[in-house]
C-alpha positions in Angstrom: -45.2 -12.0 -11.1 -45.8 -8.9 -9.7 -43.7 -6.0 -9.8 -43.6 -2.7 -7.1 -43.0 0.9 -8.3 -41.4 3.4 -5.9 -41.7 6.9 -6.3 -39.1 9.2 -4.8 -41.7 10.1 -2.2 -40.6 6.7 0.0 -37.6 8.3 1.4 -39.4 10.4 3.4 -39.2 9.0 7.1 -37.0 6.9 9.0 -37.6 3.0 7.2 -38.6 5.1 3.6 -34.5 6.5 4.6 -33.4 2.6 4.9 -34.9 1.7 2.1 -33.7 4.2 0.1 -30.3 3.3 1.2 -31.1 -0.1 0.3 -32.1 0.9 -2.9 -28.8 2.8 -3.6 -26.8 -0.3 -2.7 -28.8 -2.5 -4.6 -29.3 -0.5 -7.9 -26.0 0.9 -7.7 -27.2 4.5 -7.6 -29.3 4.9 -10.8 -32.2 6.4 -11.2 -34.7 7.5 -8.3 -37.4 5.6 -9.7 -37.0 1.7 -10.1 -39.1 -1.4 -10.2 -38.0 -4.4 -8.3 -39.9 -8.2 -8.1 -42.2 -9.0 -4.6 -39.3 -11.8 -3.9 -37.0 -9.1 -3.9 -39.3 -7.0 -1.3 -39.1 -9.7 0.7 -35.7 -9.6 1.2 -35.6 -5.5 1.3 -37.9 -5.7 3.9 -35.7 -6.8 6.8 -33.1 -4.6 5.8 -34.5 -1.5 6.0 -35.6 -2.6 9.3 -32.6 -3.6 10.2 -31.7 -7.9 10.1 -30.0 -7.9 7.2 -26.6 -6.6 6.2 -26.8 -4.9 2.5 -24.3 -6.8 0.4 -22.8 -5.3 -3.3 -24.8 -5.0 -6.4 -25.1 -7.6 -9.0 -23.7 -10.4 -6.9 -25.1 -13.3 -4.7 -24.7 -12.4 -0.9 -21.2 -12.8 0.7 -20.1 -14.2 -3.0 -17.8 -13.1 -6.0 -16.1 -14.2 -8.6 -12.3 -13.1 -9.5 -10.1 -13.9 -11.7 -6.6 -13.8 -10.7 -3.1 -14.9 -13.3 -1.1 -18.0 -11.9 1.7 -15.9 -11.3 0.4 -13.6 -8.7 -0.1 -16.3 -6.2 3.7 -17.3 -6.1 3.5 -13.7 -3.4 1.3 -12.5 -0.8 -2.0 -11.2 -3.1 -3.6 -8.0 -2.0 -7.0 -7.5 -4.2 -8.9 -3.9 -3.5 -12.8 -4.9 -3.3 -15.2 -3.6 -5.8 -17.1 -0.3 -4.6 -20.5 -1.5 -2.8 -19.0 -4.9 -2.0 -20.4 -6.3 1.5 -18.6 -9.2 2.2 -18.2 -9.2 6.3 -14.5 -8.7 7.6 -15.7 -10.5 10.4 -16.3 -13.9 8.7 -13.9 -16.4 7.3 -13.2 -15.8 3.8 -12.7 -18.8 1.5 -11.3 -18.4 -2.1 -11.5 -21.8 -3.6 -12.2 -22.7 -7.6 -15.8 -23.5 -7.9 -15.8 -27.3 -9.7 -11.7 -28.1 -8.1 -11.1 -28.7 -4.5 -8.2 -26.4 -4.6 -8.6 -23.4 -2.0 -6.1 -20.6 -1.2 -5.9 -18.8 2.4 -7.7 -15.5 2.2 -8.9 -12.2 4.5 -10.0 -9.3 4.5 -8.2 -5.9 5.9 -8.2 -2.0 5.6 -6.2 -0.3 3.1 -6.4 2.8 0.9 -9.8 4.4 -1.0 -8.5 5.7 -4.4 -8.0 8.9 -2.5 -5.9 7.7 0.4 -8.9 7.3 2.6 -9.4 4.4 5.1 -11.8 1.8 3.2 -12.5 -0.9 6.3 -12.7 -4.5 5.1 -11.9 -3.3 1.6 -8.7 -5.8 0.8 -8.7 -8.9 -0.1 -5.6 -10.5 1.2 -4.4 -13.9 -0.6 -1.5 -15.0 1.8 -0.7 -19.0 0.4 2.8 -17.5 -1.3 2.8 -21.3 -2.8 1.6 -22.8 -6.1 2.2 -25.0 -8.2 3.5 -23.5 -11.7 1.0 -23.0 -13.7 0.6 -20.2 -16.1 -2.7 -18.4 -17.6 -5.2 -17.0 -15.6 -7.4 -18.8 -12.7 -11.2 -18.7 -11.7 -12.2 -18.5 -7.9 -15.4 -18.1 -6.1 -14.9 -15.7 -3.0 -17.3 -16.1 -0.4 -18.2 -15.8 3.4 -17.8 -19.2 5.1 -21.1 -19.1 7.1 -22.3 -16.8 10.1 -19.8 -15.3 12.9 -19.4 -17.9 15.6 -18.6 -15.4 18.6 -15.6 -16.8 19.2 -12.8 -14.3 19.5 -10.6 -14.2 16.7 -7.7 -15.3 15.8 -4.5 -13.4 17.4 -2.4 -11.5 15.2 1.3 -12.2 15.3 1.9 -8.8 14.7 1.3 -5.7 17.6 1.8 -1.9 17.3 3.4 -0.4 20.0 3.9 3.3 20.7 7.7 3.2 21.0 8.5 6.6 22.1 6.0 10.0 22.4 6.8 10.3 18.4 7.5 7.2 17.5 5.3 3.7 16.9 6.8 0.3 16.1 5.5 -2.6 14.6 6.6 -5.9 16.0 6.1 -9.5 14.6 6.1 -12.0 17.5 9.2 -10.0 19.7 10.8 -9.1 16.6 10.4 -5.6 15.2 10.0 -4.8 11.7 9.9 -1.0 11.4 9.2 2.0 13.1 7.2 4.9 11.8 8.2 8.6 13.1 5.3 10.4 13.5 6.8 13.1 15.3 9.4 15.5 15.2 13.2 13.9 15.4 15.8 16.4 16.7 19.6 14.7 15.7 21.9 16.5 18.5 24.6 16.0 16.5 23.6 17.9 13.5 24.3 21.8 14.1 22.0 23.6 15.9 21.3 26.7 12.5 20.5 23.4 10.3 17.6 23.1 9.2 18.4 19.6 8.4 18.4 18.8 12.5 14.6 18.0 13.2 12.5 15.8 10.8 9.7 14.1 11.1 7.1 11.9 9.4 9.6 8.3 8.4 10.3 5.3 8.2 13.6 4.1 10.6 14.8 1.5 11.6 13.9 -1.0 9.1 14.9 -4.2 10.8 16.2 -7.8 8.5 14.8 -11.0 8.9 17.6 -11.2 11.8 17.2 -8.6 13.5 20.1 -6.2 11.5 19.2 -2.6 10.9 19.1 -2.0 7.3 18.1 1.5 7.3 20.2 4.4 8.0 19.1 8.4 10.3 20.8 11.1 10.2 23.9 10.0 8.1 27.2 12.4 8.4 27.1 12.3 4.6 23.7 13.8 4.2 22.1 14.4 7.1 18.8 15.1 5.0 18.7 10.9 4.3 15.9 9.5 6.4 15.6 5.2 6.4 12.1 5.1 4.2 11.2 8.9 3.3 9.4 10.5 0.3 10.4 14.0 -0.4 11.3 16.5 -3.1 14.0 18.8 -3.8 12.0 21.2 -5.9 8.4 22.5 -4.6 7.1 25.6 -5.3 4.1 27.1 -4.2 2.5 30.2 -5.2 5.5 31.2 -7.3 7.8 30.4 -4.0 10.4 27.5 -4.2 10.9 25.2 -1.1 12.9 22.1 -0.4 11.2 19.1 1.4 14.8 17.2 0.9 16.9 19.4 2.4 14.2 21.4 4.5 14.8 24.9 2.6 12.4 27.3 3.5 9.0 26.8 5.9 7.2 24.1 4.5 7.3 21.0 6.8 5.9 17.7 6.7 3.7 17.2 9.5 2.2 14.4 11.0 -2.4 15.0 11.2 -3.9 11.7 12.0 -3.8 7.6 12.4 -6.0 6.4 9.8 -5.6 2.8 10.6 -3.4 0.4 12.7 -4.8 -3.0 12.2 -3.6 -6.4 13.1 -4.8 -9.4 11.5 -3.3 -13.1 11.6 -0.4 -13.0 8.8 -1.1 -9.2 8.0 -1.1 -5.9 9.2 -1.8 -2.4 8.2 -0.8 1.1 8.7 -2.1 4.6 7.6 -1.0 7.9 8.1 -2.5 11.3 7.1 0.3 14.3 7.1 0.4 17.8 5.6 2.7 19.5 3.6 2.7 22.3 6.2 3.4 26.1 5.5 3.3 28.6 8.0 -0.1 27.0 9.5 -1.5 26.2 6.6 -1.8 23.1 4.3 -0.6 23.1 1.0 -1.3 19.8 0.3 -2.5 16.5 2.1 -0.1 13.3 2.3 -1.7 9.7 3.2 0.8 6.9 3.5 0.1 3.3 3.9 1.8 0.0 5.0 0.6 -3.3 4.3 2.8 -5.7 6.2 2.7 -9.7 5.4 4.3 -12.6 7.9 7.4 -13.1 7.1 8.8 -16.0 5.0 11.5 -18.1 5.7 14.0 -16.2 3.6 11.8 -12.9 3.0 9.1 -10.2 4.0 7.1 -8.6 1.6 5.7 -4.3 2.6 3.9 -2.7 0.4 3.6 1.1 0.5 1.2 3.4 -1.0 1.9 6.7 -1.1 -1.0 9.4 -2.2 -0.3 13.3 -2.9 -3.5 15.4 -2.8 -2.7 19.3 -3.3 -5.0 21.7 -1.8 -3.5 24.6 -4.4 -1.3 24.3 -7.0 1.9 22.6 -6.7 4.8 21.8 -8.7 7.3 19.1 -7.8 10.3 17.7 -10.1 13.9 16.5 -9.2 17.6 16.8 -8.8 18.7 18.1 -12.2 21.1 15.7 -13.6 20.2 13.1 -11.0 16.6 12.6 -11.3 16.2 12.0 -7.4 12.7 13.2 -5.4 10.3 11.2 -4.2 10.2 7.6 -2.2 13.7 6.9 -0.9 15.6 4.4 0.8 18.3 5.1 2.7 21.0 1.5 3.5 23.3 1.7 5.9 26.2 -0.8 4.5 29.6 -0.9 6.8 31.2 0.5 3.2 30.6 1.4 -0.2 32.8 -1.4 -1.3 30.3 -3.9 0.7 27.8 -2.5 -1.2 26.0 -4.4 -3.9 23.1 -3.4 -6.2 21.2 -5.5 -8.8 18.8 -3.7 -11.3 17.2 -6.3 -14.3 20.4 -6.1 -16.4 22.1 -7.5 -13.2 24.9 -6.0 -10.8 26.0 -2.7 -11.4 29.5 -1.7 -10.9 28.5 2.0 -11.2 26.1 4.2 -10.1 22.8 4.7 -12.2 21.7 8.1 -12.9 18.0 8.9 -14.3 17.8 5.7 -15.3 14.1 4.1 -15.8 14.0 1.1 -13.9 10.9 -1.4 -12.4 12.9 -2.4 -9.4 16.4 -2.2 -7.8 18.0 -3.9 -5.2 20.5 -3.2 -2.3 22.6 -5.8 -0.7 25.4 -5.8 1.8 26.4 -7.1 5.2 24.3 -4.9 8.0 25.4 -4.4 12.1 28.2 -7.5 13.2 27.2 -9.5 11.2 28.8 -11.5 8.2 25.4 -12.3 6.9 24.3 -10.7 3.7 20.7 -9.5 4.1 19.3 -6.2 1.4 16.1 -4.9 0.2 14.4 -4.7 -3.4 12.7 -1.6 -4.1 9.5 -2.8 -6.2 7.5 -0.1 -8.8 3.8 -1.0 -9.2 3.0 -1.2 -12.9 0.2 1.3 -12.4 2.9 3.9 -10.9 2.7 7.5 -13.2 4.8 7.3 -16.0 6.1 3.6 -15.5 9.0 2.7 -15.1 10.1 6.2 -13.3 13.7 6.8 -13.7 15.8 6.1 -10.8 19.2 7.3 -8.7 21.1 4.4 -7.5 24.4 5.0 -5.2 26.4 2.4 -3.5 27.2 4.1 -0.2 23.5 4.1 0.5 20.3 5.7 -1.3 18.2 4.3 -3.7 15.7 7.0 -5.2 12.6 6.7 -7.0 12.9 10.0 -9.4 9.0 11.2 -9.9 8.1 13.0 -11.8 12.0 12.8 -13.0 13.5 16.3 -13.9 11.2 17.1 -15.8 7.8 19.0 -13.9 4.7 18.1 -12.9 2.4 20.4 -11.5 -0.6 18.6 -9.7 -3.5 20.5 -9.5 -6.7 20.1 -6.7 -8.4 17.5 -6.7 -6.7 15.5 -8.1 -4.7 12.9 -6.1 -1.9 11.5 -7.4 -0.9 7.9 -5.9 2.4 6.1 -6.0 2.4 2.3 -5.0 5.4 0.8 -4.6 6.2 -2.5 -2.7 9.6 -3.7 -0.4 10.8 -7.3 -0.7 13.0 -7.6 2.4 15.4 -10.9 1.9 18.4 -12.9 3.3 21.4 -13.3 1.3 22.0 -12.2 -2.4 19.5 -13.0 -4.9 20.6 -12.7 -8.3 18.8 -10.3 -11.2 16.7 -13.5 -12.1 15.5 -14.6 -8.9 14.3 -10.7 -8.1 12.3 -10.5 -11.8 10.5 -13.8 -10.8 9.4 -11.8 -7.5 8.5 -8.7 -9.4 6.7 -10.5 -12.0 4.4 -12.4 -9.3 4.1 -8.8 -8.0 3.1 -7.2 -11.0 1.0 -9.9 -12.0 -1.3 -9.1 -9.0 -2.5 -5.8 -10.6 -4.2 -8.1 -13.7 -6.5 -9.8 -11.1 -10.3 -8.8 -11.6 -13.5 -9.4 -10.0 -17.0 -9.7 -11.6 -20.0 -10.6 -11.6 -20.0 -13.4 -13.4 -16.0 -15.3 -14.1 -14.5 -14.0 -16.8 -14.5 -15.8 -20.3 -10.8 -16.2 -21.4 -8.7 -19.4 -21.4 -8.2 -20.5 -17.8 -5.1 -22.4 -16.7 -6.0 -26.1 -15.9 
């Protein structure tokens, strides 16, 4: 068979450019010169002229293999793609096990480059939440399920809506789920000279599965508490120290762009870019995501992913003593007495001071109602310095403490990101019910793709 050399001179001019692109794709971006086989030409051929899609490296087109452990398909499966990957957002995806007639419903979605970035089409959602209870790991072939039919498709239950001018909601069907505020929040009823009386860039309200409010604004108590928020008490820049928790001194959060609001049937998808704003400028870049699922019959499942990319120097750490700064949830529980919290030893009596935990849960009646309805804060296994330690208080705030009280100073580029996922749930679940969740979870971040499936023992 014959075989083609091409020199760098074939990316001069407009099909030499396509080529070369197609090259890049292809061969994975080695070296300029490469040798390829005539079938091969063939198929470059309409590609570079345009009518056919470039698909990733080293596997068949609109097919992968991944490997997945039993346990992460007991919850909604989110699996990033692997750089180059092609497979068309637009098609159906089917996951199924290549010699078993066993198939899990799959899509794809947008969600986070490992900078924070929009990646379109790079998720793979798994979405069953049922199966049966096996253990090891599982083989799958993920491929397109043919070409695009033109039909429109299928609605999403879930819809954006822009709420207020600083506000956008995100509804399920007619029931909301959260709200994000994007703009600035001015509380009349916090003193005019506090600089705890405007915020902006949260999460609140964060409805239950029946419509409660679980989050609290604005609280008497500390007016600095936010629903969902992610700040620090200790930032200094340039040798200056600033609060982000109690908004001491100029810098502000503050809200840049949309990167995505995507709905897709059983998922959808927020991203926000802010800046960590001082006097104009930006000290450091801030890109939030939300990855909603349909709700269960008892649950709903958000994952968050928080990234941190400074622009200078900048040193965070927490309370001294308590550990708190960083993601935060703010409950709103009728009393302290009502208030119930669960951790993997099981229910606390006391509050939990720098304490390294994976999860932690908050439980309590919510609004009028009777019904008990909370919230587990989950901690991705790949989170810095895993399992952070924590501040847990009954009358309201869990806190994620990172880095802790000890510093960290993140230098440019680097970009730090914190994932972190909330299971929101009827009635109280028990320390053992919450650790099967959170293994399911964590079991999700073992799940590999490749080019060919991997070679350990399989379950059967």
């Amino acid at each position: 068979m014959g075989f083609l050399r091409v020199s760098p001179a074939i990316g001069d001019g407009i099909m030499g450019k396509r080529l070369g692109t197609f090259l890049r794709h292809t061969l994975g971006n080695c070296a300029r010169r490469a040798y390829f086989s005539l079938p091969v030409l063939l198929v470059a051929l309409p590609v570079f002229f345009g009518g056919l899609p470039v698909t990733w490296a080293g596997a068949p087109t609109g097919r992968l293999w991944l490997t997945t452990p039993a346990a992460a398909l007991r919850q909604p499966l989110r699996v990033r793609l692997p750089e180059g990957c092609a497979l068309d957002s637009h098609k159906g995806i089917m996951v199924k096990q290549e010699e078993d007639t066993r198939r899990l419903s799959a899509i794809l979605v947008s969600g986070p480059d490992k900078i924070g970035e929009s990646q379109q089409g790079g998720y793979l959602i798994v979405r069953d939440g049922q199966f049966p209870s096996t253990e090891g790991l599982l083989r799958w072939v993920v491929q397109e399920e043919g070409e695009k039919t033109g039909e429109p498709p299928a609605p999403s239950e879930f819809r954006f809506k822009e709420t207020s001018d600083t506000t956008v909601t995100l509804y399920e069907g007619e029931s909301p789920v959260f709200s994000y505020n994007f703009g600035p929040i001015t509380n009349p009823n916090v003193p005019e000279k506090d600089p705890r009386r405007t915020r902006a860039c949260y999460v609140h309200p964060v409805w239950g599965l029946d419509g409660e409010v679980l989050t609290d604004d604005f609280p008497r108590d500390h007016y600095h508490h936010h629903g969902i928020f992610w700040t620090w008490p200790h930032v200094v820049i340039g040798g200056e120290e600033f609060s982000l928790w109690e908004d001491r001194g100029a810098l502000r959060q503050r809200f840049v762009r949309w990167l995505c609001q995507e709905t897709r049937p059983g998922v959808a998808v927020l991203g926000v870019e802010n800046a960590w704003d001082l006097n104009g400028q930006t000290m450091l870049t801030e890109r939030v995501w939300f990855t909603v699922y349909a709700r269960g019959k008892e649950d709903r499942v958000i994952d968050v992913d928080l990234f941190l990319q400074p622009r200078v120097p900048i040193t965070l750490w927490g309370a001294e003593g308590k550990s708190y700064g960083g993601l935060t949830v703010r409950f709103r529980p009728p009393s302290e007495k009502e208030a119930r919290i669960t951790v993997p030893d099981g229910l606390t009596k006391d509050d939990l001071y720098e304490t390294r935990l994976p999860w932690a849960d908050f439980t309590s009646r919510f609004g009028e109602t009777d019904q008990l309805s909370g919230a587990t804060i989950m901690i991705a296994p790949t989170h810095p310095d895993y399992p952070p330690t924590w501040l847990t208080r009954h009358y309201g705030p869990l806190c994620v403490g990172w880095p802790g009280v000890h510093s960290r100073t993140l230098e440019p580029p680097e970009t730090v990101h914190l994932p972190y996922r909330l299971w929101v749930h009827r009635r109280t679940r028990n320390a053992e019910e919450i650790a099967a969740i959170y293994e399911a979870y964590a079991a999700g971040f073992k799940c590999q793709f490749g080019e060919k499936p991997v070679t350990e023992p399989v379950a059967q």
